[in-house]
PDB file of the backbone (N, CA, C, O) and the ligand in Angstrom, with CONECT records:
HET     ZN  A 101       1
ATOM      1  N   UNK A   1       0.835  -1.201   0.000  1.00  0.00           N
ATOM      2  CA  UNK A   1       0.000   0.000   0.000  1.00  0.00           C
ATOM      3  C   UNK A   1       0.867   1.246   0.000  1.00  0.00           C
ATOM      4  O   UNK A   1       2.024   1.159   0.412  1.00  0.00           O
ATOM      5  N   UNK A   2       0.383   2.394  -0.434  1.00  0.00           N
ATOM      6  CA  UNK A   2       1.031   3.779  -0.532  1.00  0.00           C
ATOM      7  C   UNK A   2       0.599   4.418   0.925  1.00  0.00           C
ATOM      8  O   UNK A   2      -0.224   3.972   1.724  1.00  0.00           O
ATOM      9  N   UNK A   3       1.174   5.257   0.990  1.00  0.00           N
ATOM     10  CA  UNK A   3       1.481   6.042   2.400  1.00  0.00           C
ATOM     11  C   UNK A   3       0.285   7.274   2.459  1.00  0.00           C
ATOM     12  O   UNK A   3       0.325   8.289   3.154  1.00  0.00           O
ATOM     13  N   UNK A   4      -0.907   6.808   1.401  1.00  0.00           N
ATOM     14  CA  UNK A   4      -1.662   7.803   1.519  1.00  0.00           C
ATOM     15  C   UNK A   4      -3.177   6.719   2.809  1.00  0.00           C
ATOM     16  O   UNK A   4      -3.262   5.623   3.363  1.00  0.00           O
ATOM     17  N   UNK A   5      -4.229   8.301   2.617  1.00  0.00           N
ATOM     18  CA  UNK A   5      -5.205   7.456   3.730  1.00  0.00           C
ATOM     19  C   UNK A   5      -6.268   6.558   2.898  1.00  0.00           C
ATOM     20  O   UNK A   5      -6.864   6.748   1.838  1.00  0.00           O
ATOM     21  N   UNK A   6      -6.242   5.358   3.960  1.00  0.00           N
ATOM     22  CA  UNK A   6      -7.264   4.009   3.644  1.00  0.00           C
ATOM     23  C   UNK A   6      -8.781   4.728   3.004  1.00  0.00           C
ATOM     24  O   UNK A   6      -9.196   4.339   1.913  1.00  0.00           O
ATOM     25  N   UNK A   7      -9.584   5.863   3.844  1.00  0.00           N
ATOM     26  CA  UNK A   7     -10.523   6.659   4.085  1.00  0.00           C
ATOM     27  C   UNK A   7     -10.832   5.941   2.791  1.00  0.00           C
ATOM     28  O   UNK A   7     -11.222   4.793   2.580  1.00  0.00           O
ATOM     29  N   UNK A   8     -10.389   7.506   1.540  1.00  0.00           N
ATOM     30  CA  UNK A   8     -10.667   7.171   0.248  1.00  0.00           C
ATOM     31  C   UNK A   8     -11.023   5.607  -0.330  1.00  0.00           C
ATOM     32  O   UNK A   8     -11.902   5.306  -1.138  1.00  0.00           O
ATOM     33  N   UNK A   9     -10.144   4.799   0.285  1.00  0.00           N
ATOM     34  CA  UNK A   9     -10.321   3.351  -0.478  1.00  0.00           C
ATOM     35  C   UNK A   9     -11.837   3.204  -0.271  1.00  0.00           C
ATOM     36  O   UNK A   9     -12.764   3.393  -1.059  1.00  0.00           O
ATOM     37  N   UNK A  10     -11.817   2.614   1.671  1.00  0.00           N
ATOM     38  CA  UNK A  10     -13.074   2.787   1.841  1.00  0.00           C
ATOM     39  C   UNK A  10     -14.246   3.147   1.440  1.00  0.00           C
ATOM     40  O   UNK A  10     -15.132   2.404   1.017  1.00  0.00           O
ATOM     41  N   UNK A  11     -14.273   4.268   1.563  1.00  0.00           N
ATOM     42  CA  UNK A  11     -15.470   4.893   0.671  1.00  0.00           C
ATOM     43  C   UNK A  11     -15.840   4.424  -0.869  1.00  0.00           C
ATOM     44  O   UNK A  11     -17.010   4.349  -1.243  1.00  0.00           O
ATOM     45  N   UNK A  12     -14.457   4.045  -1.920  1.00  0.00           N
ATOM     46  CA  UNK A  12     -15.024   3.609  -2.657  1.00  0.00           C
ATOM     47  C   UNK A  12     -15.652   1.948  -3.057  1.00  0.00           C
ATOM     48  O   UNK A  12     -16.484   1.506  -3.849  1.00  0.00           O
ATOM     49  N   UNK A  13     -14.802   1.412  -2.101  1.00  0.00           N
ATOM     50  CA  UNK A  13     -15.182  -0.196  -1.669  1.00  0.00           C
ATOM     51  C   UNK A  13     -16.999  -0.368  -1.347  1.00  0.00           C
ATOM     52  O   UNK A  13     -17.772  -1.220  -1.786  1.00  0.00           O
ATOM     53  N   UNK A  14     -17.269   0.821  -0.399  1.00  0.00           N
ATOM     54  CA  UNK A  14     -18.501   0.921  -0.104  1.00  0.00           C
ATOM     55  C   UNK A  14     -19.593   1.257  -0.924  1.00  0.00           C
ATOM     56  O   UNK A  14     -20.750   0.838  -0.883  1.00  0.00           O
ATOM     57  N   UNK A  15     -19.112   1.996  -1.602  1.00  0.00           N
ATOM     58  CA  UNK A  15     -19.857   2.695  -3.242  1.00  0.00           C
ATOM     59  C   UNK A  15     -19.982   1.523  -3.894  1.00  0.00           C
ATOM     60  O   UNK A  15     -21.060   1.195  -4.391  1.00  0.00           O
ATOM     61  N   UNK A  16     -18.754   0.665  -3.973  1.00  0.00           N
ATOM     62  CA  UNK A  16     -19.118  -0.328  -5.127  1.00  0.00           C
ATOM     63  C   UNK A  16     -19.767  -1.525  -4.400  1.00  0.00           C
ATOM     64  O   UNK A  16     -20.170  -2.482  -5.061  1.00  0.00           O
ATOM     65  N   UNK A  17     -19.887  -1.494  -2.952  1.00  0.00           N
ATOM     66  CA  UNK A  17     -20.549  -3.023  -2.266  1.00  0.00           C
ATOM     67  C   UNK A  17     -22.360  -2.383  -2.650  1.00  0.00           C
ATOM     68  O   UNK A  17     -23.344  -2.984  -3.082  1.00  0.00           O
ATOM     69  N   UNK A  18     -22.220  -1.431  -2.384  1.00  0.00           N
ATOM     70  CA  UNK A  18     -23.853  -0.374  -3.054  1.00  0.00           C
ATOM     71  C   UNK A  18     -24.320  -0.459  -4.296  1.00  0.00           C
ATOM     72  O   UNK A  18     -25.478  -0.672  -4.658  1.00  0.00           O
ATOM     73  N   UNK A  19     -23.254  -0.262  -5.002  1.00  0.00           N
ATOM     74  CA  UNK A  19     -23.653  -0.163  -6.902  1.00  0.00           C
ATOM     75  C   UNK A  19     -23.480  -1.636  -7.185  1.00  0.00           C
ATOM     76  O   UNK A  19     -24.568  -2.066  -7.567  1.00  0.00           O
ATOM     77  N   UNK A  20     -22.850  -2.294  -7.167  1.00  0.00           N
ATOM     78  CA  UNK A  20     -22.619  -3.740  -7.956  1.00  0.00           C
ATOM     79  C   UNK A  20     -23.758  -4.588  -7.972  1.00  0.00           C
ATOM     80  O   UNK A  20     -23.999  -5.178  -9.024  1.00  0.00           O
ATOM     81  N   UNK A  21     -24.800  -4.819  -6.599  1.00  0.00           N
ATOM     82  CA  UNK A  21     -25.742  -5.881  -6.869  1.00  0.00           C
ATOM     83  C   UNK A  21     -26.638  -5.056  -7.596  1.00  0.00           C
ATOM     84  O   UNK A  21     -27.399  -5.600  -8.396  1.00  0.00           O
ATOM     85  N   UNK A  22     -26.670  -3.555  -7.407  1.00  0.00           N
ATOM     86  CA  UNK A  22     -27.805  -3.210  -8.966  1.00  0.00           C
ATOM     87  C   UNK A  22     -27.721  -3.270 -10.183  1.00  0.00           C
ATOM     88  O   UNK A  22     -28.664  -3.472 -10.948  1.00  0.00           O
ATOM     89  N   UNK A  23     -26.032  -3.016 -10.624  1.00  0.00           N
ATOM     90  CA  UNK A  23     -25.640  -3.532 -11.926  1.00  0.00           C
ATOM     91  C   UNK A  23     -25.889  -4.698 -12.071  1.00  0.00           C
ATOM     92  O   UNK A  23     -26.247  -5.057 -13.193  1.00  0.00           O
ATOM     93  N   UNK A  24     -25.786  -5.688 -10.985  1.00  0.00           N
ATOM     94  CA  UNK A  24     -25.969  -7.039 -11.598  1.00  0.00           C
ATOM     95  C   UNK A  24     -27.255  -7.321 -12.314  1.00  0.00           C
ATOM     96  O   UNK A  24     -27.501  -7.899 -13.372  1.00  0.00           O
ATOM     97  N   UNK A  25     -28.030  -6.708 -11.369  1.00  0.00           N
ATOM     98  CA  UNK A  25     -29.782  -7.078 -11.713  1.00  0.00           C
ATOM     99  C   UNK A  25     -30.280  -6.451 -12.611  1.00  0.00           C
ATOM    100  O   UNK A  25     -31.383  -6.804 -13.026  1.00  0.00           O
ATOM    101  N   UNK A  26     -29.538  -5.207 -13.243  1.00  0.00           N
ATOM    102  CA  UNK A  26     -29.408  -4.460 -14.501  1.00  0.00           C
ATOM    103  C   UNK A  26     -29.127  -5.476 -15.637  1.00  0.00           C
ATOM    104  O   UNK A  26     -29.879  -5.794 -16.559  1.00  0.00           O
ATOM    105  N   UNK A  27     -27.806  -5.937 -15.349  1.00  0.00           N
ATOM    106  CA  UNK A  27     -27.599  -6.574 -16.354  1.00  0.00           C
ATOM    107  C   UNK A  27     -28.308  -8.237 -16.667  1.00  0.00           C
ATOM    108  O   UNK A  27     -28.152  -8.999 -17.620  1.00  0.00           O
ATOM    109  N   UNK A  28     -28.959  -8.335 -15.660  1.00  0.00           N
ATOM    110  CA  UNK A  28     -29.974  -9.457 -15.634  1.00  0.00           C
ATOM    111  C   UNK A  28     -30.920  -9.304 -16.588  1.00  0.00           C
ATOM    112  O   UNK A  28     -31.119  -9.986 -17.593  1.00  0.00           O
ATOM    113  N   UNK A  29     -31.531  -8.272 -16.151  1.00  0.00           N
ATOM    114  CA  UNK A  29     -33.176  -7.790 -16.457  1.00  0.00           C
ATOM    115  C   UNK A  29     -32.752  -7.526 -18.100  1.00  0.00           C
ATOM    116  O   UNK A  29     -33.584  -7.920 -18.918  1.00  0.00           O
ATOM    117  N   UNK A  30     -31.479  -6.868 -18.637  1.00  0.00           N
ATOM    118  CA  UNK A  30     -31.436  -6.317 -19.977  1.00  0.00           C
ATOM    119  C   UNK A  30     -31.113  -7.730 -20.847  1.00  0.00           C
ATOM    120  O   UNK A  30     -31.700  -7.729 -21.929  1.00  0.00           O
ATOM    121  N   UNK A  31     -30.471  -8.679 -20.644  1.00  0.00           N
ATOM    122  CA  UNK A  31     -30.582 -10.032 -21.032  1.00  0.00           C
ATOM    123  C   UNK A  31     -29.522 -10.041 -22.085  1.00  0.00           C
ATOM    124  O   UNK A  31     -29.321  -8.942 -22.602  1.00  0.00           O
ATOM    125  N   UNK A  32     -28.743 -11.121 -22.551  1.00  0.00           N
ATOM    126  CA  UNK A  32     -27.509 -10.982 -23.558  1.00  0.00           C
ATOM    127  C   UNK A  32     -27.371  -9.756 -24.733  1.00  0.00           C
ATOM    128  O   UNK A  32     -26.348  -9.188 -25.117  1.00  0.00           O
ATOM    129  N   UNK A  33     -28.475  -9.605 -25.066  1.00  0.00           N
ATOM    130  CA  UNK A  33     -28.551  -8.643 -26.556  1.00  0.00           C
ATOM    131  C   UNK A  33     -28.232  -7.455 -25.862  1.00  0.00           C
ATOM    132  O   UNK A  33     -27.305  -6.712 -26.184  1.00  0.00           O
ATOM    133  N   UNK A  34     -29.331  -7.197 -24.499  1.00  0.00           N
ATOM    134  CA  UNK A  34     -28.475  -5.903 -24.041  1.00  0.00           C
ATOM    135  C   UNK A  34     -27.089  -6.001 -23.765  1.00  0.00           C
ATOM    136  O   UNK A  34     -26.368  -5.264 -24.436  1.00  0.00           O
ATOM    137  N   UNK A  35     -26.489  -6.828 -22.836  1.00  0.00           N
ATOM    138  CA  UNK A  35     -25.349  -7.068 -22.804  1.00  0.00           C
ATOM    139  C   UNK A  35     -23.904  -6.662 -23.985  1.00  0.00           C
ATOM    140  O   UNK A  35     -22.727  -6.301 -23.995  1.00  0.00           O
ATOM    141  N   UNK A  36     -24.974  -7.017 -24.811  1.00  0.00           N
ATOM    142  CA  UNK A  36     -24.005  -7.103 -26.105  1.00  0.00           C
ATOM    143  C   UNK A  36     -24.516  -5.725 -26.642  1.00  0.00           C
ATOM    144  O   UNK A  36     -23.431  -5.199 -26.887  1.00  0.00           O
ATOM    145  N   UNK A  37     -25.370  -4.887 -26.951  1.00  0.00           N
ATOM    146  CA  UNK A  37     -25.269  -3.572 -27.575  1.00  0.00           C
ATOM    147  C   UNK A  37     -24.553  -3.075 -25.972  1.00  0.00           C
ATOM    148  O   UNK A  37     -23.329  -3.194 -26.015  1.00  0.00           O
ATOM    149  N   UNK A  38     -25.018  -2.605 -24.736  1.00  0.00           N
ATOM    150  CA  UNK A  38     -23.852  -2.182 -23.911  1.00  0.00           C
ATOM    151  C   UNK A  38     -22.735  -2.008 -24.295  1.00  0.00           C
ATOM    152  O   UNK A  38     -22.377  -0.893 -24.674  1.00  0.00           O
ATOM    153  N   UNK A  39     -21.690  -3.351 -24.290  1.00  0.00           N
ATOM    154  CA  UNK A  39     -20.641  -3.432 -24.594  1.00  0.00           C
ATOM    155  C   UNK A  39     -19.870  -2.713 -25.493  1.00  0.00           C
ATOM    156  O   UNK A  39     -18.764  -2.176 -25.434  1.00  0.00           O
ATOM    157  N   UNK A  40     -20.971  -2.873 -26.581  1.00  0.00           N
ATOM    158  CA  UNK A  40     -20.680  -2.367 -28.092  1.00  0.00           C
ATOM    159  C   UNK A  40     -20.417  -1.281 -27.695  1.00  0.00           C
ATOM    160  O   UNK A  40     -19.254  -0.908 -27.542  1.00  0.00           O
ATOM    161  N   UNK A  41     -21.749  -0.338 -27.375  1.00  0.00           N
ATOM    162  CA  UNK A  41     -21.271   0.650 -27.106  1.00  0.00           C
ATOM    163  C   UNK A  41     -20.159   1.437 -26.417  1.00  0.00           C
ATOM    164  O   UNK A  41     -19.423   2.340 -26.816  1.00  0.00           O
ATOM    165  N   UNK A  42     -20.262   0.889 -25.414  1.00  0.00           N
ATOM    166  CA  UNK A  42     -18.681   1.271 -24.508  1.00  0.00           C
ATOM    167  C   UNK A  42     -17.468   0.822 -25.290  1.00  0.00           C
ATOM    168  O   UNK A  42     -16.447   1.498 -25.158  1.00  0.00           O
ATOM    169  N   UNK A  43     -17.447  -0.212 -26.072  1.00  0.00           N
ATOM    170  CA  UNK A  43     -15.936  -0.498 -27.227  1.00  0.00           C
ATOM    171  C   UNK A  43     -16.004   1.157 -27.719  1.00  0.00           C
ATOM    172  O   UNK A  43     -15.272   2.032 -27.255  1.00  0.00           O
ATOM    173  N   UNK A  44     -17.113   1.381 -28.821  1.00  0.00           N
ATOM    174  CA  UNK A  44     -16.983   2.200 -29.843  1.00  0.00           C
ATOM    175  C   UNK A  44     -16.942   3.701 -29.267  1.00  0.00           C
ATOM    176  O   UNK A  44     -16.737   4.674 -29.993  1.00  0.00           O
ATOM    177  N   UNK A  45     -17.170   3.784 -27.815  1.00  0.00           N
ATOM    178  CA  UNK A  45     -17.081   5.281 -26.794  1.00  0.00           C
ATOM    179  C   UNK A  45     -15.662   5.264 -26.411  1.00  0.00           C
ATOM    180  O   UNK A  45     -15.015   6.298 -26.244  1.00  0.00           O
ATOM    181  N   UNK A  46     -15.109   3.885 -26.252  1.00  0.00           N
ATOM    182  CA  UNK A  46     -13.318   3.932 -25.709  1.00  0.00           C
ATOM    183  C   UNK A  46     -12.873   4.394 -27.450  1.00  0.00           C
ATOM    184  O   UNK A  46     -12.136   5.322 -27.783  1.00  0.00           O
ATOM    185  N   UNK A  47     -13.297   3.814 -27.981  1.00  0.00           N
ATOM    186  CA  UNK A  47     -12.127   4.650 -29.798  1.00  0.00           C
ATOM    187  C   UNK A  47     -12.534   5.614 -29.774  1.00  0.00           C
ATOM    188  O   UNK A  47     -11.595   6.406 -29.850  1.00  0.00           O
ATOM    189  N   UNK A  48     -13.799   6.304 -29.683  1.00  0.00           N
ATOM    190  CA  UNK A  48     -13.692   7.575 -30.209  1.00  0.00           C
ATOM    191  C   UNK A  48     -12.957   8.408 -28.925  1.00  0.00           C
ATOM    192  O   UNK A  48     -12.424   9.489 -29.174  1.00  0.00           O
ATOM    193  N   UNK A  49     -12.950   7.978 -27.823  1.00  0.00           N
ATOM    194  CA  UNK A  49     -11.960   8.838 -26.647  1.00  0.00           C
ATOM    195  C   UNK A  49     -10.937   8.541 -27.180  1.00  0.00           C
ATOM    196  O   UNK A  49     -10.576   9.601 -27.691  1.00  0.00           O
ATOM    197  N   UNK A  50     -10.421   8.012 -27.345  1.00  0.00           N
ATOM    198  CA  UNK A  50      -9.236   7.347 -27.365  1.00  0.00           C
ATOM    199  C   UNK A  50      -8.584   7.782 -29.012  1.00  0.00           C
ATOM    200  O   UNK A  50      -7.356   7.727 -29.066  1.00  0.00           O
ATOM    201  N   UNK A  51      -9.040   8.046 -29.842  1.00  0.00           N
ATOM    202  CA  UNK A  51      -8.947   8.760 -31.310  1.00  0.00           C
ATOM    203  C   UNK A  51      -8.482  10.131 -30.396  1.00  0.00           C
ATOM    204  O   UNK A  51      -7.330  10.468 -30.124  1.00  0.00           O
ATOM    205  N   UNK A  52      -9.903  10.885 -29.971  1.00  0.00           N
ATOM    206  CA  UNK A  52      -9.450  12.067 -29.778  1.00  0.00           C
ATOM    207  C   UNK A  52      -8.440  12.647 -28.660  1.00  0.00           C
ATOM    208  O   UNK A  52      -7.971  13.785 -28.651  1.00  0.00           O
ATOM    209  N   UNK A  53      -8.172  11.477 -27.584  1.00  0.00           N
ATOM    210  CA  UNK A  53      -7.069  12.332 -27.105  1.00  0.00           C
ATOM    211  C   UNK A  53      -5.896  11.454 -27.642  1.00  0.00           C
ATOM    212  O   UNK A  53      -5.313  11.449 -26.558  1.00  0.00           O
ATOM    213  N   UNK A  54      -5.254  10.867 -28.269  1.00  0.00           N
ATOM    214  CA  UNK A  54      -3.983  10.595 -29.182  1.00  0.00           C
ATOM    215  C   UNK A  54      -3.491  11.806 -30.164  1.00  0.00           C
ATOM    216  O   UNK A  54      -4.103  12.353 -31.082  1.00  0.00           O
ATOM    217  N   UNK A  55      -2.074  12.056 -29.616  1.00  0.00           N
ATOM    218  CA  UNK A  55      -1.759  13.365 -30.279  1.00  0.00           C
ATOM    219  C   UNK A  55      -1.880  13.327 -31.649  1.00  0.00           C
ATOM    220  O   UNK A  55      -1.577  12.325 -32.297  1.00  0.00           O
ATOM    221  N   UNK A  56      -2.229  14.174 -32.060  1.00  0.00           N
ATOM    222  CA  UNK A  56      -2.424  15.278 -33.457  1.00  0.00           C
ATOM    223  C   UNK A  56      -3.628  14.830 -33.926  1.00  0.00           C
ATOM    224  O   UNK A  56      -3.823  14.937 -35.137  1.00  0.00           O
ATOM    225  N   UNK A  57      -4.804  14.170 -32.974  1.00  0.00           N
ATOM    226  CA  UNK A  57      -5.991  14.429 -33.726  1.00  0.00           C
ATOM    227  C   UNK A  57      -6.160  15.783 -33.609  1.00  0.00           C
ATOM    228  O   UNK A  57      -5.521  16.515 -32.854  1.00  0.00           O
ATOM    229  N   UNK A  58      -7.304  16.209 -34.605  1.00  0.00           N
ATOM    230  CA  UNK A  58      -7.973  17.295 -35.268  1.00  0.00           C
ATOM    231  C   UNK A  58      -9.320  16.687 -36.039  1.00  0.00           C
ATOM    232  O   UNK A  58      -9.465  15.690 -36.747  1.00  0.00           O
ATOM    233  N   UNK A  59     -10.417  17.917 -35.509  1.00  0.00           N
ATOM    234  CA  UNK A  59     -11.508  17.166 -36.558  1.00  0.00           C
ATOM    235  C   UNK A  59     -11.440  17.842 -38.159  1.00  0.00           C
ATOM    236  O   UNK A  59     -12.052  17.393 -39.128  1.00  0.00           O
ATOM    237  N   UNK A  60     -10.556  19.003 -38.155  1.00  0.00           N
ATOM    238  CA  UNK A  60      -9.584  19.562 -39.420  1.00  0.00           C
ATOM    239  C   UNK A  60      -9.283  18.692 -39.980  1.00  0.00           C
ATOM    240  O   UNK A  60      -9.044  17.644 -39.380  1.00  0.00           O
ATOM    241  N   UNK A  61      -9.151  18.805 -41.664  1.00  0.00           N
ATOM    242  CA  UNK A  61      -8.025  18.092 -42.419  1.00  0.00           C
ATOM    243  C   UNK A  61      -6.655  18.348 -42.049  1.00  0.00           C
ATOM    244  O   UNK A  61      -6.206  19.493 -41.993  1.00  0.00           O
ATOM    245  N   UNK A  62      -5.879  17.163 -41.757  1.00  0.00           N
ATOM    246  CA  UNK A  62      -4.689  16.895 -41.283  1.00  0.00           C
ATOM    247  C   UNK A  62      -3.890  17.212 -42.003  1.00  0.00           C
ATOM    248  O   UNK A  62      -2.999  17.956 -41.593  1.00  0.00           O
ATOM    249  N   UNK A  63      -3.902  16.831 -43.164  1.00  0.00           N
ATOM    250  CA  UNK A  63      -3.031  16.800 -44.580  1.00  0.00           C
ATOM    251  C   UNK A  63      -2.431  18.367 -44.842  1.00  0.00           C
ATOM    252  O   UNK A  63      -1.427  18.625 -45.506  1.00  0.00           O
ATOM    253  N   UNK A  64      -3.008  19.015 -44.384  1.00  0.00           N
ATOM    254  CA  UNK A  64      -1.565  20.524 -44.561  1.00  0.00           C
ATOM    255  C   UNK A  64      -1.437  21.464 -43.069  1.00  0.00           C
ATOM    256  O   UNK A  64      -1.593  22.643 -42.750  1.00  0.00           O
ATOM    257  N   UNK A  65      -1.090  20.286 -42.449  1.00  0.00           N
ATOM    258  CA  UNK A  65      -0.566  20.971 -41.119  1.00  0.00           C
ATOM    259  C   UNK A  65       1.078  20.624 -40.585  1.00  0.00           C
ATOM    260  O   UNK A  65       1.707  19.573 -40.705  1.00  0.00           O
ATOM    261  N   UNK A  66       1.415  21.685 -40.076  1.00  0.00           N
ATOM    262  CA  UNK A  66       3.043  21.068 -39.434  1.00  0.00           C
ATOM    263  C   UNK A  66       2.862  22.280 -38.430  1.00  0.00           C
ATOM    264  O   UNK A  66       2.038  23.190 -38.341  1.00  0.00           O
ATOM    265  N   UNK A  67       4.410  21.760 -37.442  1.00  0.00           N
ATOM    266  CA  UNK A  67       4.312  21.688 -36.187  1.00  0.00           C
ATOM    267  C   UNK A  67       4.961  23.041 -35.972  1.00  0.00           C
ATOM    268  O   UNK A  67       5.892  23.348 -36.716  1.00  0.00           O
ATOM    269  N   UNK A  68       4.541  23.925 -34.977  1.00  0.00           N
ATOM    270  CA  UNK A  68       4.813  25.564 -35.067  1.00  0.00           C
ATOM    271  C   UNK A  68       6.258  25.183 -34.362  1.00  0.00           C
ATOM    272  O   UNK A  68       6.722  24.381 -33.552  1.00  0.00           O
ATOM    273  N   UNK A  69       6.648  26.241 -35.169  1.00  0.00           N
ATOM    274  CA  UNK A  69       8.066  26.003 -34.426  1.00  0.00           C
ATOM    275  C   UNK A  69       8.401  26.659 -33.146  1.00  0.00           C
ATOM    276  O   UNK A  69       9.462  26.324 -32.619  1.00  0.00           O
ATOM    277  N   UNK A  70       7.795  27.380 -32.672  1.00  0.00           N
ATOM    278  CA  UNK A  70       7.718  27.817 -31.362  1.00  0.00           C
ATOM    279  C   UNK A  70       7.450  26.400 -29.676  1.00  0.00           C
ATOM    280  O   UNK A  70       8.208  25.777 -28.932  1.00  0.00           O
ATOM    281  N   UNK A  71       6.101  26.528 -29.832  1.00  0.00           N
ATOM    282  CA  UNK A  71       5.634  25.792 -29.241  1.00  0.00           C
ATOM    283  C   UNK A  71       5.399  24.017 -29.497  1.00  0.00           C
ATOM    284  O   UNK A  71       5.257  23.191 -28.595  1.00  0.00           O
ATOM    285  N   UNK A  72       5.409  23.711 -31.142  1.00  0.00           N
ATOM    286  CA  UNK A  72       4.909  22.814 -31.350  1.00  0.00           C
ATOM    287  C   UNK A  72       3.826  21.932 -31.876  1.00  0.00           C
ATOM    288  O   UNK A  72       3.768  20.777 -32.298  1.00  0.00           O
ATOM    289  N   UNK A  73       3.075  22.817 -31.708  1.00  0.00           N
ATOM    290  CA  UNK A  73       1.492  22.462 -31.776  1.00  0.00           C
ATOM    291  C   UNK A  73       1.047  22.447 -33.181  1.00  0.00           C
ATOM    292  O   UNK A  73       1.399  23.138 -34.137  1.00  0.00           O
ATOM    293  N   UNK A  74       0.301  21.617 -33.089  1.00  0.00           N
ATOM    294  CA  UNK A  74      -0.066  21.303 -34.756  1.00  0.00           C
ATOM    295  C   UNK A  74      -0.677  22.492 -35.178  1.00  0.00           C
ATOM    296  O   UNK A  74      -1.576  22.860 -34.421  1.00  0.00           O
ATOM    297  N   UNK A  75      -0.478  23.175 -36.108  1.00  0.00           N
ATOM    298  CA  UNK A  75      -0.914  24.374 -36.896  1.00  0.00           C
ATOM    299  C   UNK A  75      -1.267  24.396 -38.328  1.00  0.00           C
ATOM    300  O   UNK A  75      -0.425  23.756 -38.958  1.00  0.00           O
ATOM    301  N   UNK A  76      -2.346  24.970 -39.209  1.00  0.00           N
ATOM    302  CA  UNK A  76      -2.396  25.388 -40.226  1.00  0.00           C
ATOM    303  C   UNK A  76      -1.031  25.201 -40.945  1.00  0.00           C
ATOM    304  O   UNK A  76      -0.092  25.333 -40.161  1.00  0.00           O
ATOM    305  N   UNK A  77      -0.645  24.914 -42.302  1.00  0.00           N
ATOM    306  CA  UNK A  77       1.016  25.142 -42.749  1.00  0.00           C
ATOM    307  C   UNK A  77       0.809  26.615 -43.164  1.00  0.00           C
ATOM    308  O   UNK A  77       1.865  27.247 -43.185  1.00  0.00           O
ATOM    309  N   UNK A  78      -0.590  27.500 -43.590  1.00  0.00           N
ATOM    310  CA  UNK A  78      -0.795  28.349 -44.109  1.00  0.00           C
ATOM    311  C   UNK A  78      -0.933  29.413 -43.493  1.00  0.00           C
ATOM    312  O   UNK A  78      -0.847  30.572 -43.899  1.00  0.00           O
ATOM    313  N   UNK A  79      -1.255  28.813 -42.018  1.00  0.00           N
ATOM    314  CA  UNK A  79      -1.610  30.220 -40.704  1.00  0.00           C
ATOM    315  C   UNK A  79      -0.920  31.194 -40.526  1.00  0.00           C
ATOM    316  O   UNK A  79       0.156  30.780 -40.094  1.00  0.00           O
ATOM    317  N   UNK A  80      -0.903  32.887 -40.655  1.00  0.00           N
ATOM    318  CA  UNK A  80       0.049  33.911 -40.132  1.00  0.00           C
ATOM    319  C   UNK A  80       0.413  33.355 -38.902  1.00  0.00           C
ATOM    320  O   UNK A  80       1.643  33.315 -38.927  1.00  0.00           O
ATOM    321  N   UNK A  81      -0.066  32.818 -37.639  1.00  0.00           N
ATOM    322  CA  UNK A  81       0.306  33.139 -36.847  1.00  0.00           C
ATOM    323  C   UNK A  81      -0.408  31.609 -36.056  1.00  0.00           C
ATOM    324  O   UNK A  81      -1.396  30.935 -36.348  1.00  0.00           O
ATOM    325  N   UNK A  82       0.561  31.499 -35.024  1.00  0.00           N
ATOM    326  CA  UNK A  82       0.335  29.710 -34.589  1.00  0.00           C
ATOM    327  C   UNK A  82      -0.675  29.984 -33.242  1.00  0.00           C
ATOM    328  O   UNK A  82      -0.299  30.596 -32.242  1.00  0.00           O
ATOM    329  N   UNK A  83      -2.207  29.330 -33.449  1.00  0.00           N
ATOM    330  CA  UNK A  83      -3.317  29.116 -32.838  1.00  0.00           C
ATOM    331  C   UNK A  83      -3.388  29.184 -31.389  1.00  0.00           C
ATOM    332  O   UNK A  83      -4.322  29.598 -30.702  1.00  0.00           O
ATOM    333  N   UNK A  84      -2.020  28.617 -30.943  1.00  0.00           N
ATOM    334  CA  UNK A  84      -2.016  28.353 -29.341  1.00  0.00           C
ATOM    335  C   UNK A  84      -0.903  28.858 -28.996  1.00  0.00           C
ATOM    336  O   UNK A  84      -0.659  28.669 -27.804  1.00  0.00           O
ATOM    337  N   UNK A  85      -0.032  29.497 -29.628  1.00  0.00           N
ATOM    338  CA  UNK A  85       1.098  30.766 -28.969  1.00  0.00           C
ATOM    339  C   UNK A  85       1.234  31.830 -29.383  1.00  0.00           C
ATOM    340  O   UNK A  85       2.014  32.650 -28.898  1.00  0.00           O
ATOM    341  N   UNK A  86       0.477  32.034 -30.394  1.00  0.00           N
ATOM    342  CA  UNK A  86       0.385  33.186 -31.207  1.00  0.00           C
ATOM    343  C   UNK A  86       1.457  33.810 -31.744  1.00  0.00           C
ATOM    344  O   UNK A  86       1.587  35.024 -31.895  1.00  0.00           O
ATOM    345  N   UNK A  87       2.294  32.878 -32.057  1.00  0.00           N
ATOM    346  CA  UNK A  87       3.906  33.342 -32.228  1.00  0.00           C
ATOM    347  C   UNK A  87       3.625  33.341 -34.258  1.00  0.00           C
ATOM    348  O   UNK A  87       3.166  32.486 -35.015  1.00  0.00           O
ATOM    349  N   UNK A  88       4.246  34.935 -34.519  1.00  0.00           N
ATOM    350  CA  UNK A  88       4.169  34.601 -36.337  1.00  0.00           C
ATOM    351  C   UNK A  88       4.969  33.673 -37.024  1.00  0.00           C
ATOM    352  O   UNK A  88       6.022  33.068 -36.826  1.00  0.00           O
ATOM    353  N   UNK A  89       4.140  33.764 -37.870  1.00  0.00           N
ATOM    354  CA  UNK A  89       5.290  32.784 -39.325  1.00  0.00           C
ATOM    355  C   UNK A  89       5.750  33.307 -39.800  1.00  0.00           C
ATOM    356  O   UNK A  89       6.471  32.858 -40.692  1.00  0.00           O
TER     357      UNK A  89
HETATM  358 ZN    ZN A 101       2.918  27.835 -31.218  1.00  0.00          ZN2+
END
């Protein structure tokens, strides 16, 4: 264990001895098909998180951008001036 306090654990041990037998009976009552769109869904909610925070997404076309030379940050290749430092070209 880390040198921080149990408290926190606790509390969430207790949250989940609370939440778990209703998920269960959730996932009872919704029956495999739910089970299976659930799932689905939560797969296809982890890619699209997971798309958007992996560096250099953009919902921009990608294809004419490079990296400001200041800061870094993906920029326009065409921009006067770079989006997130405002430093010119
Ligand atoms: Zn910059």
């Amino acid at each position: 264990m880390s040198s921080r306090s149990l408290g926190p654990t606790l509390i969430a041990i207790g949250i989940v001895i609370i939440v778990v037998p209703f998920l269960v009976m959730f996932f009872l009552a919704i029956g495999p098909l739910g089970w299976v769109l659930l799932g689905g869904a939560v797969i296809v909610l982890g890619i699209v998180v997971s798309l958007r925070e992996s560096p250099g997404y953009d919902d921009v076309d990608r294809s004419n951008r490079i990296n400001c030379d200041d800061c870094g940050a993906r920029i326009d290749a065409d921009a006067d001036t770079c989006e997130y430092c405002g430093t010119a070209r």
